[in-house]
Each structure stands twice: as C-alpha cells, then as structure tokens.
C-alpha positions as CSV (number, residue, x, y, z in Angstrom):
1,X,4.3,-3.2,-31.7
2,X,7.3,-5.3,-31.5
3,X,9.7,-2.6,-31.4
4,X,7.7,-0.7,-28.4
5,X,7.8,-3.7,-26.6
6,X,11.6,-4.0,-27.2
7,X,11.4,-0.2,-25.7
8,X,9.4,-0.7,-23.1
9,X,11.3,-3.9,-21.8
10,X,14.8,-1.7,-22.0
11,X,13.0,1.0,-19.9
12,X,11.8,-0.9,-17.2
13,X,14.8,-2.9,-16.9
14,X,17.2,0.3,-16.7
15,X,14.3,2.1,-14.2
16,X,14.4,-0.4,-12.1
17,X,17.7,-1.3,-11.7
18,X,18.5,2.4,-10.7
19,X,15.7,1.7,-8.3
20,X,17.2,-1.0,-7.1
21,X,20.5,0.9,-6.5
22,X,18.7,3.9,-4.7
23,X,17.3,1.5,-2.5
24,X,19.4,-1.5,-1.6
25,X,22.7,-0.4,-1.8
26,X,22.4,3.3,-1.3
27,X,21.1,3.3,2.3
28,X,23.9,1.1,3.4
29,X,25.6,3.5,1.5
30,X,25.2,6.5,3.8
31,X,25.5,4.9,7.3
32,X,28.6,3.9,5.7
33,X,29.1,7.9,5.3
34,X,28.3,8.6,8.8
35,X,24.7,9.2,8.4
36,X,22.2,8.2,10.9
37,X,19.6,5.9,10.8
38,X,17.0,8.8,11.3
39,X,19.1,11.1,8.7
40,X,19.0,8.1,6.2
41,X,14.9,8.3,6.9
42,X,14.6,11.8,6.5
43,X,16.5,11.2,2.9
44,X,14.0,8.8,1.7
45,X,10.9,10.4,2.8
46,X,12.5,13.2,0.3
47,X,12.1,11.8,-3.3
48,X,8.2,9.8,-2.0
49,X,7.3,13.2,-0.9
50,X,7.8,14.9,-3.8
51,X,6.2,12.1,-6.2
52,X,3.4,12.6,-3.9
53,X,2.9,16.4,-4.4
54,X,3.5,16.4,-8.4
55,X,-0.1,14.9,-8.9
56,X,-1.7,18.1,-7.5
57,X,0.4,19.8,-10.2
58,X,-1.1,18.1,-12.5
59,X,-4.1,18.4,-11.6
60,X,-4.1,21.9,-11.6
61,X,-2.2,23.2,-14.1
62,X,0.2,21.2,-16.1
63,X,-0.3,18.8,-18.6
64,X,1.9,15.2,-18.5
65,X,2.8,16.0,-22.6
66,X,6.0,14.2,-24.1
67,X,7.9,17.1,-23.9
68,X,7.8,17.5,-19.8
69,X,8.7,13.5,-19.9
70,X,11.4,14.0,-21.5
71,X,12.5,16.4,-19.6
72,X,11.9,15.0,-16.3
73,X,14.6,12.1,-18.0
74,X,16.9,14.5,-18.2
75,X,16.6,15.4,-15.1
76,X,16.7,12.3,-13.4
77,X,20.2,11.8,-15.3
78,X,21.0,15.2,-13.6
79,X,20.0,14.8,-10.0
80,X,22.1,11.2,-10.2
81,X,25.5,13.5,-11.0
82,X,24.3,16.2,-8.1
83,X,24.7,13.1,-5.6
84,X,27.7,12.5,-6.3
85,X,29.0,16.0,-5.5
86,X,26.5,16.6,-2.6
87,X,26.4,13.6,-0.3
88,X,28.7,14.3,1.8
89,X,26.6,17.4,2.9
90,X,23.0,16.2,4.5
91,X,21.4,19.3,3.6
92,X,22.1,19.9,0.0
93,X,22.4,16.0,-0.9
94,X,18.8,16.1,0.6
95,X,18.1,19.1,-1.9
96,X,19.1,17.0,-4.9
97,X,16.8,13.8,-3.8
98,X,13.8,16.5,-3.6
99,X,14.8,16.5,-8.0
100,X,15.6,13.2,-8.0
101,X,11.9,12.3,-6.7
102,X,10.2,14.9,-8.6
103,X,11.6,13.6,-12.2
104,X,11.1,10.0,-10.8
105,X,7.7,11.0,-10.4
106,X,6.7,11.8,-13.8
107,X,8.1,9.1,-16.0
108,X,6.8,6.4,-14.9
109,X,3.4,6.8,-15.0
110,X,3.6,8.4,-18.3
111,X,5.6,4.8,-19.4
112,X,2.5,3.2,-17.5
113,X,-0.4,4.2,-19.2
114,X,1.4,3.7,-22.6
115,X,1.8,0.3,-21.5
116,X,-1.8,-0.2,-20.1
117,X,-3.3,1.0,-23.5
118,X,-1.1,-0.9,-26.0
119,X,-0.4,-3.8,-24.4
120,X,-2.8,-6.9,-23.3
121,X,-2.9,-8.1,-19.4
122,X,-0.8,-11.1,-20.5
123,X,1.5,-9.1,-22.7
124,X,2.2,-6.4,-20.0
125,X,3.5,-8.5,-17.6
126,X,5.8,-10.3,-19.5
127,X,6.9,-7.0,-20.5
128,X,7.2,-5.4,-16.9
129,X,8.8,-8.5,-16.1
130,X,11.8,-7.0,-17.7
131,X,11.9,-4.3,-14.6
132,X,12.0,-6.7,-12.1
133,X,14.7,-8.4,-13.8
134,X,17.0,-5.2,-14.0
135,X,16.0,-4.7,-10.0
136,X,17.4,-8.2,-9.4
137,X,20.5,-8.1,-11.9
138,X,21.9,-5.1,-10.2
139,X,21.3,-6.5,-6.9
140,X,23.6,-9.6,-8.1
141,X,26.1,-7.6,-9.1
142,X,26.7,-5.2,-7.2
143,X,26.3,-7.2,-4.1
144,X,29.6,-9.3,-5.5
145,X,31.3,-6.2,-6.7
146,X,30.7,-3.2,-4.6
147,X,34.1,-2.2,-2.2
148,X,33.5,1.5,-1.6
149,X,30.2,3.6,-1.0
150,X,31.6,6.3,-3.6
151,X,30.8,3.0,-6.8
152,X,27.2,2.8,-6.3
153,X,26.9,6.4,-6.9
154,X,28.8,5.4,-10.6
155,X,26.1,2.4,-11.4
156,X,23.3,5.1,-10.2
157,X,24.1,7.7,-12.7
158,X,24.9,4.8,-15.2
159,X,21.6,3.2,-15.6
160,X,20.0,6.6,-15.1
161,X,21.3,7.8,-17.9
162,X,20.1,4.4,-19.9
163,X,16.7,4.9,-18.9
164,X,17.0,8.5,-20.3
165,X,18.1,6.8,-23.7
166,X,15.7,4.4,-23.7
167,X,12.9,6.5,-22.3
168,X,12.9,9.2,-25.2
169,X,12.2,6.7,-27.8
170,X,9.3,5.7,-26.1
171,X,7.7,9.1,-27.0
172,X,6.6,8.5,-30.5
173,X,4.2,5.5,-29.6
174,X,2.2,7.9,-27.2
175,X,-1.6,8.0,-28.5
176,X,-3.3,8.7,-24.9
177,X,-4.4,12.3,-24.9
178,X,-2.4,14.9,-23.1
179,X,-4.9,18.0,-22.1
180,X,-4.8,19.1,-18.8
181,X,-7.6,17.5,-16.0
182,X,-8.2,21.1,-14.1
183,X,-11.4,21.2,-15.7
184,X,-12.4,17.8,-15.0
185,X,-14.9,17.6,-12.4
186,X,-15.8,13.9,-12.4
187,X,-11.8,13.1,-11.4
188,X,-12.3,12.6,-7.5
189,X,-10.1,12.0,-4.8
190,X,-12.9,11.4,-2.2
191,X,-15.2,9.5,-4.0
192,X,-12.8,6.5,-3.5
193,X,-10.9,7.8,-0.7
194,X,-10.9,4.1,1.1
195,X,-9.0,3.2,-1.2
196,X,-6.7,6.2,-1.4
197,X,-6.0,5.3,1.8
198,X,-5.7,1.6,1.7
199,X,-2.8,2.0,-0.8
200,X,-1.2,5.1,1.3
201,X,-1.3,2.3,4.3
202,X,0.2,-0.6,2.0
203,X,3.2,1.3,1.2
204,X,4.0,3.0,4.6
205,X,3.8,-0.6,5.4
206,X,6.7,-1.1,3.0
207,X,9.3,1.6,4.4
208,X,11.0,-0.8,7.1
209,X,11.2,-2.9,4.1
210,X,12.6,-0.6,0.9
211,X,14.6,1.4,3.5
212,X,16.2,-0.9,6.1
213,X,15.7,-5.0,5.3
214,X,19.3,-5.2,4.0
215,X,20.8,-2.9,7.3
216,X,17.9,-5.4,9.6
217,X,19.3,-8.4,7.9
218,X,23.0,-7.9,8.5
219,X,22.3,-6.3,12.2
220,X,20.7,-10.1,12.8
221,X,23.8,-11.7,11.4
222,X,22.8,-12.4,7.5
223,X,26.2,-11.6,5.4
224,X,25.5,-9.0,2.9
225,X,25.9,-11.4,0.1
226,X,23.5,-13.7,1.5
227,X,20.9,-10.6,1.9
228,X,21.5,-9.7,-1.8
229,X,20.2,-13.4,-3.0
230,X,17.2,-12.7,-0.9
231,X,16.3,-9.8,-2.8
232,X,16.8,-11.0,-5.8
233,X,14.9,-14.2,-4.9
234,X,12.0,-12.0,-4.1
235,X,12.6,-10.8,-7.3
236,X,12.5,-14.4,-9.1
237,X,9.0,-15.0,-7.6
238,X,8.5,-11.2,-8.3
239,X,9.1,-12.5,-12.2
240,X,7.2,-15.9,-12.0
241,X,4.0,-14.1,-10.7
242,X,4.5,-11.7,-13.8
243,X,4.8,-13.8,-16.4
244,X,1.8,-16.1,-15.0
245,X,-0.6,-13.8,-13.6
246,X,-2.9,-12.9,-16.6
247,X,-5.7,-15.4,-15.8
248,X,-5.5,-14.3,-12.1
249,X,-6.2,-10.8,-13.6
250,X,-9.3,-11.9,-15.5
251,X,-11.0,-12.1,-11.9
252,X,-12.6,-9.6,-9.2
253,X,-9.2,-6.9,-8.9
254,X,-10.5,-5.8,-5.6
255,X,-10.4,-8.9,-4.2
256,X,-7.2,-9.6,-5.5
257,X,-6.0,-6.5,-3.5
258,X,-7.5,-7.8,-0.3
259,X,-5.6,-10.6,-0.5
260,X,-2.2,-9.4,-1.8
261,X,-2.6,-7.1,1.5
262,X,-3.3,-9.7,4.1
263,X,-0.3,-12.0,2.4
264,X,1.8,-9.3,3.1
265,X,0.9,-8.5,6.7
266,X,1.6,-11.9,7.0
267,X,5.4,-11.4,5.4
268,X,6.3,-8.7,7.9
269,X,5.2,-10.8,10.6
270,X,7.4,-13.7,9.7
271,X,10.2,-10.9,9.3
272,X,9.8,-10.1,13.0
273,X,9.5,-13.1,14.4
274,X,12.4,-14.7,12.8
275,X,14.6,-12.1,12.0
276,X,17.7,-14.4,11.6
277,X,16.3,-17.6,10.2
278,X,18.0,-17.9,6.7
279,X,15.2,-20.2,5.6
280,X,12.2,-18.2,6.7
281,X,13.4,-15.2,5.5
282,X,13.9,-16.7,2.2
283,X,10.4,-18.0,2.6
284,X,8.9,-14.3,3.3
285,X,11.2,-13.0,0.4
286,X,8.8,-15.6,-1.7
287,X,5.8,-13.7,-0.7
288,X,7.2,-10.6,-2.8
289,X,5.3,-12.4,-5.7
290,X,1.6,-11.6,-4.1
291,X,2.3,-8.8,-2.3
292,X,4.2,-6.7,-5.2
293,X,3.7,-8.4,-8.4
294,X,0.1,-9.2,-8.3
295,X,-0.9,-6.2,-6.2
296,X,1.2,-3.6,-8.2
297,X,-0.9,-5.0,-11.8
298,X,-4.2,-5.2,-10.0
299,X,-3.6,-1.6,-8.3
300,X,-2.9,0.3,-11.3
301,X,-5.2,-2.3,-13.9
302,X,-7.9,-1.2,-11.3
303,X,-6.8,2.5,-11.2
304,X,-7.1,2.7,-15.3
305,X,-10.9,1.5,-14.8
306,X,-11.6,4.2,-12.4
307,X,-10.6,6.8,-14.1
308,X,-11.1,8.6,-17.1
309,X,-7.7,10.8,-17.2
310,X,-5.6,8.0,-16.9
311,X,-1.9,9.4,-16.9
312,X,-3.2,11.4,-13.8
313,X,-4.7,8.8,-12.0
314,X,-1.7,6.7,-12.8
315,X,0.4,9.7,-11.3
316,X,-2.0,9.9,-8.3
317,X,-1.5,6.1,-7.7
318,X,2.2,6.8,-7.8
319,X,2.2,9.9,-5.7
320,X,-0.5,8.8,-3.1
321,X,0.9,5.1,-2.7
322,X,5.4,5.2,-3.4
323,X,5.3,9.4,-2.7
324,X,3.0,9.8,-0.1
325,X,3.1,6.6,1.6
326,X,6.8,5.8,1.2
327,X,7.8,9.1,2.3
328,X,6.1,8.5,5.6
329,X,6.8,4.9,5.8
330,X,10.9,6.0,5.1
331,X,10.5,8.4,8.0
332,X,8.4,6.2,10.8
333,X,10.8,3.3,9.7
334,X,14.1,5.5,10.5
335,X,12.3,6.1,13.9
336,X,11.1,3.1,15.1
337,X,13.7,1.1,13.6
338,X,14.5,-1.9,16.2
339,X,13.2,-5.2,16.9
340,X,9.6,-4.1,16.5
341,X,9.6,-2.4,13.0
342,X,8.2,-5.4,10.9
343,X,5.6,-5.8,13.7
344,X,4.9,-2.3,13.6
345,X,4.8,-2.8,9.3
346,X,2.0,-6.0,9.6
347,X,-0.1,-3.9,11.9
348,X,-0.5,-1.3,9.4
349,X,-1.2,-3.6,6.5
350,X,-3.6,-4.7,8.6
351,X,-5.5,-0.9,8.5
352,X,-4.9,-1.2,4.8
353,X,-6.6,-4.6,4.3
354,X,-9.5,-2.8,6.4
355,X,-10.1,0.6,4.5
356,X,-10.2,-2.0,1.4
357,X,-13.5,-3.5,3.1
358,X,-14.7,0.0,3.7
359,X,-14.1,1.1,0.0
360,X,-15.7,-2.5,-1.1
361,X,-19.0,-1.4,0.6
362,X,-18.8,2.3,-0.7
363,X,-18.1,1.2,-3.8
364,X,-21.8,-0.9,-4.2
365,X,-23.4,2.2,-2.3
366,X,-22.3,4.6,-4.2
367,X,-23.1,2.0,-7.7
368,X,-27.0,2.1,-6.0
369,X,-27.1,6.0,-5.7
C-alpha cells in the first residue's frame, strides 16, 4: 500500500503539472504566436471534446484494460512532441490536441478508480493533494522562468513524459474488473440526467476561467508574476481543503455539491466586478478550495456510488463534465470574452446549482418507484 501511494502521489503531481502548463501558460502561449482569441477557443474545445466522446467508446465497445492505459501514456508523451512541430500551423496543431485530449481522456479515470477503491476518503485526499501541488509548482516556476513561448512546449513534453513513467507502474495494483459495460443495461445516462447536466453546466462555467483568467488578469493591469501567485494561491487553499476535507465528506455529497456550486457562482461574480482589485482577486482565488477541491472529491466520491461499472462512470464524469463541458465553455469563453465573461460564467453556475435541485427531487422519486 505504501508504495502505491508513493505512485499515485508521483502521478498526480506530474498530471497535473502538465495540466497546469496546457492551461496557464500555453494560451498566453499562442496569442503570443499570433493566434486569436477565438482560434485559442477553438484549440481548447479540442482536447474537452474528445475526452467527452471517448466514454461512448467505452461504452460500446472497448474495455478500459491496462494495456489501452498504457498506451494512451504513450500517447500523451506523443501528442506533447507533435506540438512542438505543429503549432505554428492552426490546423494541424489543432489535429494533435484532438490526441492529446483523447489519451488525456483515458488515464485519469483509470488512476481514479484505483484510487477510489484502495484508498480511504481521508487517505485520497492527502494523496490527490500531491496533483494540486505539481499544478501549483509549475505555475511558480515557470511564471519566474519562462522568456519565450517555444520553452513551455519543453516543460509540456517534460512532465508528460514523467507521468508516462510513473503512470505504467501504477498498472500492477489494478484489482477493479475490466470487461466491457455494452451489455450493461442498468448503466444510465438519463436516469440521472440532472445531474449530467448540472456538472456539464459547472464546468462550461469554468472555461472563462481555465482558458483566459491569466490573459483577463493582465488585460486589467495584474503583472504576470503577480497572476501566477494567484493561481498558485488557489492552489494552496486547493491543498488545505484536501488534506482537511474527510469529515466534510462523511456528510450528505449532494448537498455538498449544491453548495460548492453556489460558492462558485459567487467567485465569478467577484471576478467581474472587480477585475483589477489585487486583494479581491486573491480573495476569489481562495474560493478554489470549495469550488474545486471539495466539489471535484464529492463529484466523483458520489459518481462511484451511483454506478456499478466504475471506470466508466468515472470516464463519463470526465467526458461529460472537463470534455463536454470544457470544450463548450473554451469555445463560448473565446467568444464572449470581454468585460462580461465572468458574469456570463456565475449565471450559468447558477443553471447548474438548479438542475442539482431538480436531480435532488428525481433522485427521492425515483427511490419511491
């Protein structure tokens, strides 16, 4: 047990700190390029979209077995070298974020449900903990160190190819079964579809944020530097949450995730009303800790009790919330982006904290049928 945890600590910390490079630094990245802000939307609805469509896949016909993780590791070490040889051409560096998504899309929830299954509530955050700190390490350093766009493409390959190391030896500790769900007729979609669609809503509501806080802060005046602290402050109350947010777990999930949603409604409000207020900005990054932390655990802690094929519904949680839902938040963010995008964002949290009422009273009817 000790040494999978040492695993699964390395592989969340290399994960997400080539998260964190894809979407901090990258973005800035390609205006930097020449690309448009629309054109930078269009590239990030890519990789969501194809997380998104991977479940039905699944679903279907292929089985998530250790062999296809490890080779979507591979090639998510791959797609990193094809950026750096396509991105100065939109259409075929566009090409190689539709692989980069589609092996994104796979790994984690495999690396999920191993941890959901071997690991207590109190024990898995501590562990996932070490993901956030990767995400906000990265951010730290790069933020210091970066002086052309051409270097984060070197620190994306980098720690892709770390989570590849460190994501193979994971393999052996697998003990969740791995047959296909096709001919599993009690895995629905629709029976919860309020809260398919809460978590779709929740994560559009995100896309102003993953794809354009650091280009919103700097437009208002914030010096990069400055904007990488608040990331990686969001990211400290990201880790505090995680490391405390066992006993919090013990209660009623659902409510947990109606109020992680209206918290962060709230946080994109205070983003558009004071877009260049150091301090309040800093004070919205804070919120990252409810509206992240304790609603990522209780999303996918409540997904694994729903569900009997849990690798699936983990990749349906993935697809549906960061594929689906970030795809279309990356590509109404590029269009709307201006002074009203985070007021646009609280708005449709707002939808999401209300399809969570509607599942809440499904949910009892359908426990009465």
């Amino acid at each position: 047990m000790k040494r999978l945890t040492l695993l699964l600590s390395a592989y969340y910390f290399f994960y997400f700190a080539l998260v964190g490079v894809y979407i901090i630094f990258m973005p800035k990245m390609l205006l930097d390029l020449g690309y448009s802000a629309s054109e930078v939307g269009i590239i990030y609805a890519a990789a969501p979209f194809m997380r998104f469509l991977l479940p039905f896949l699944f679903r279907s016909y292929v089985a998530l077995t250790p062999k296809v993780y490890v080779i979507s590791l591979v090639l998510t070490f791959l797609a990193t070298g094809l950026f750096m040889v396509t991105v100065e051409n939109f259409w075929i560096y566009l090409i190689a974020n539709l692989l980069f998504g589609a092996a994104m899309g796979i790994s984690l929830p495999y690396v999920e449900t191993i941890a959901l299954a071997s690991l207590s509530k109190s024990h898995y955050g501590k562990v996932r903990l070490w993901g956030s700190l990767g995400f906000m390490g990265i951010a730290l350093w790069l933020g210091k160190i970066l002086q052309t766009p051409q270097e984060t493409l070197y620190y994306l390959v980098a720690t892709a190819f770390a989570t590849m190391l460190f994501g193979a030896a994971i393999v052996k500790y697998d003990t969740v079964k791995h047959e296909s769900a096709q001919n599993d007729a009690a895995f629905s979609l629709g029976r919860y579809w309020a809260f398919w669609l809460s978590v779709f809503l929740m994560q559009v509501g995100f896309g102003g944020f993953y794809n354009f806080f650091t280009i919103y802060e700097t437009e208002h005046g914030i010096p990069l530097e400055m904007v990488t602290w608040m990331w990686s402050f969001g990211v400290i109350c990201e880790i505090v949450m995680l490391f405390f947010q066992a006993p919090l777990l013990q209660r009623n999930l659902l409510h947990i995730l109606q109020f992680a949603t209206l918290v962060t409604a709230l946080r994109w409000l205070i983003l558009f009303l004071f877009p260049d207020s150091i301090p309040l900005t800093f004070a919205s990054q804070s919120l990252h800790a409810v509206s992240f932390a304790l609603y990522h655990t209780a999303a996918i802690t409540y997904v694994f009790s729903l569900y009997s094929q849990k690798k699936l519904a983990q990749q349906f949680f993935l697809g549906i919330a960061f594929g689906l839902g970030g795809s279309v938040g990356a590509l109404l963010s590029g269009l709307i982006y201006g002074d009203y995008l985070f007021l646009v964002e609280a708005l449709i949290t707002l939808l999401a904290f209300a399809a969570l009422l509607i599942h809440q009273r499904r949910k009892k009817e359908l426990q009465h049928v």
